[in-house]
C-alpha positions, -999 to 999 in steps of 0.1 A, spaced: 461 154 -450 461 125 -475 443 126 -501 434 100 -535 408 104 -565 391 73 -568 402 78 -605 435 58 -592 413 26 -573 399 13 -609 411 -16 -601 402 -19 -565 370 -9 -573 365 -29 -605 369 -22 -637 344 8 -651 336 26 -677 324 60 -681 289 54 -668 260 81 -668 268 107 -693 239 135 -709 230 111 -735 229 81 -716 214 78 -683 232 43 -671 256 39 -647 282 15 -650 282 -16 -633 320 -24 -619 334 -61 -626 342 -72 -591 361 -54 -568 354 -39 -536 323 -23 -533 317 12 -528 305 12 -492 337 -9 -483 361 14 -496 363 45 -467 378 18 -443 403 7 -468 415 42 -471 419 49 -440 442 15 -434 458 27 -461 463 61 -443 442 85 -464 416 104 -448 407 130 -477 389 116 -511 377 126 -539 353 104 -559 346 99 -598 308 101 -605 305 68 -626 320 53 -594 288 53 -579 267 23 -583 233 43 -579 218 75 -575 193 64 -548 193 89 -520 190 60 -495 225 48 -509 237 83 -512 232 86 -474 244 53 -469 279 67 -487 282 94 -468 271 77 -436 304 51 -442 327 82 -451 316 98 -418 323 67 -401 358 62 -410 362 100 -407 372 105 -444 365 138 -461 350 138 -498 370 168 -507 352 164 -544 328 148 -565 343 144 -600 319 151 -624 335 132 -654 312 142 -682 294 171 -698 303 199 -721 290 235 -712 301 244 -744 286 216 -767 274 238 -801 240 223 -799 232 207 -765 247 232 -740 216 237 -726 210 196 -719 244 191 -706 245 222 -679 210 202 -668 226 167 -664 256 190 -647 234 203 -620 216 168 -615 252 159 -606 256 189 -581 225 179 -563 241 144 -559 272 161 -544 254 178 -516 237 148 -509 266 128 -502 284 159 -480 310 169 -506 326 204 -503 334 206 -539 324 194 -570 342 197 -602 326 204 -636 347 202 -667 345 240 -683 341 225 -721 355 203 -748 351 231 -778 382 245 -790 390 277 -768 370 313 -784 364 345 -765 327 338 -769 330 300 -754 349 316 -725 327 334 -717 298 317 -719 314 287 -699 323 311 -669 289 323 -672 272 288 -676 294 275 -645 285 313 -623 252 302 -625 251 266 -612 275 280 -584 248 303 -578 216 273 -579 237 253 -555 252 267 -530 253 237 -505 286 226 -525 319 246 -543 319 244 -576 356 241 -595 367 234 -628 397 223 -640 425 227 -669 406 198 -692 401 194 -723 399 214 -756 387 245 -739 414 251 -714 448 244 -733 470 265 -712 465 294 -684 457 323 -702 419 302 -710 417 297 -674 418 327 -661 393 337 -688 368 314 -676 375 322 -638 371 355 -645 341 354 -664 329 336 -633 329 364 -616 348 347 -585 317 326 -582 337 292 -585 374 279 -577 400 262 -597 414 228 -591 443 221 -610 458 186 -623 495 184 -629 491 162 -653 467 172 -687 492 197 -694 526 184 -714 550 202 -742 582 225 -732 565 255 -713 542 228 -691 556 243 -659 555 275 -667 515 271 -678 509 257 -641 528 280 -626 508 309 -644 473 294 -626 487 277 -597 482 307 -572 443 301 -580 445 265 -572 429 252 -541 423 216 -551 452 195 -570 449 165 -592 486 157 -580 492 135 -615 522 114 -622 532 102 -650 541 64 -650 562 42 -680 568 8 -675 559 6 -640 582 36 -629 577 67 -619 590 103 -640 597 115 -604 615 143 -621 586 159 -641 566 152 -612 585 169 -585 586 198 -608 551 202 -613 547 200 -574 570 227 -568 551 254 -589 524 245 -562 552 249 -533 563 280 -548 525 295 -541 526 281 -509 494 257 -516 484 242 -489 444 227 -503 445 187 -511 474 165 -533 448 140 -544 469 116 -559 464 104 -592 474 66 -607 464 54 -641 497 34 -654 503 0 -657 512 -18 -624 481 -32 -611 495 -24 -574 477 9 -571 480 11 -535 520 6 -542 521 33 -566 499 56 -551 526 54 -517 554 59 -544 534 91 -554 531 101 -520 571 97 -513 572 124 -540 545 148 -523 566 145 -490 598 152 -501 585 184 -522 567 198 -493 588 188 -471 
């Protein structure tokens, strides 16, 4: 399998912003590129046949373009492993309530365009017992209202800072949701040994490198890959580009070098 986050295709796609978000109900409108619809055959001539797709990289929420989607994925026989849904706090002081609503709206999506996952961010508070809990519960229960796709968070933002908060939230889950974990949002001295403390729970990867001035930190990266090796992982490496080299496609197949060599 070969797998990409259309997180890395910004520029392929166009240039967007963050789109539909609790508080705002628009999506973003990309700046060119190639259109949605368009973009399962260019995967698959660029050999991928496993994607996973940012929310606000949807154009509409129409259900006639939703099955259009899903009908072009089909077609070029790519899987969406994931919908990303990039926005929403479970944990919000004030609006938690508003937030899990916009979440599920975004869940219903998912289905609809034949995703077997879709991530949820677990919450941008600072990390308390209390917040744990209640995010494991908030996320137990949309697993439970929709059942048609897997929900999994991820180690994001303020609420997950290192393992130990995500096993709280998994646990408080009940087992009713997965994990998928980027090798990337974690940095400082014990980095590796934070991803290696969750990785056995992973079964979706955000498989992140870090890019400066073009080039790759193959080093950091092939490290964070191997505490995935180590736990014999064998779910999707979707690979993830955000530096500075417009050539996504190019760096996206230096990425995938990496991956190979790794799991060689």
């Amino acid at each position: 399998m070969k797998a990409v986050s259309t997180w890395s295709l910004h520029r392929t796609l166009g240039s967007y912003n963050s789109g539909d978000s609790p508080t705002n109900a628009a999506l973003a409108a990309p700046n060119g590129g190639v259109p949605l619809l368009e973009l399962p055959v260019q995967l698959r001539s660029h050999g991928y046949d496993t994607v996973q797709l940012v929310h606000f990289h949807l154009p509409t929420r129409d259900p006639h373009y939703l099955a259009e989607l899903r009908s072009a994925l089909a077609d070029s026989d790519v899987t969406l492993d994931a919908v990303l849904v990039d926005d929403g706090d479970l944990t919000h002081p004030t609006d938690a309530d508003e937030h899990e609503n916009w979440i599920a709206g975004w869940l219903d999506d998912s289905a609809a365009l034949g995703a077997k996952r879709a991530r949820v961010i677990a919450g941008k508070q600072a990390p308390t017992a209390a917040l744990l809990a209640d995010s494991g519960r908030r996320l137990g229960k949309l697993a439970d209202e929709h059942g048609d796709v897997r929900i999994v968070t991820e180690n994001w933002f303020a609420l997950t800072p290192g393992a130990a908060e995500v096993h709280a939230v998994l646990d408080a889950a009940d087992g009713r949701i997965g994990f998928l974990i980027d090798l990337g949002n974690w940095r400082g001295p014990d980095k590796y040994e934070q991803l290696a403390g969750v990785a056995a729970r992973a079964e979706t990867c955000h498989a992140k490198c870090h890019f400066t001035n073009g080039s790759p930190d193959s080093d950091d990266y092939a490290k964070s890959l191997e505490t995935l090796h180590q736990v014999d992982y064998t779910g999707p490496l979707a690979l993830i580009y955000d530096g500075d080299n417009d050539d996504e496609w190019e760096c996206l197949t230096r990425e995938h070098e990496i991956t190979q060599r790794v799991f060689a």
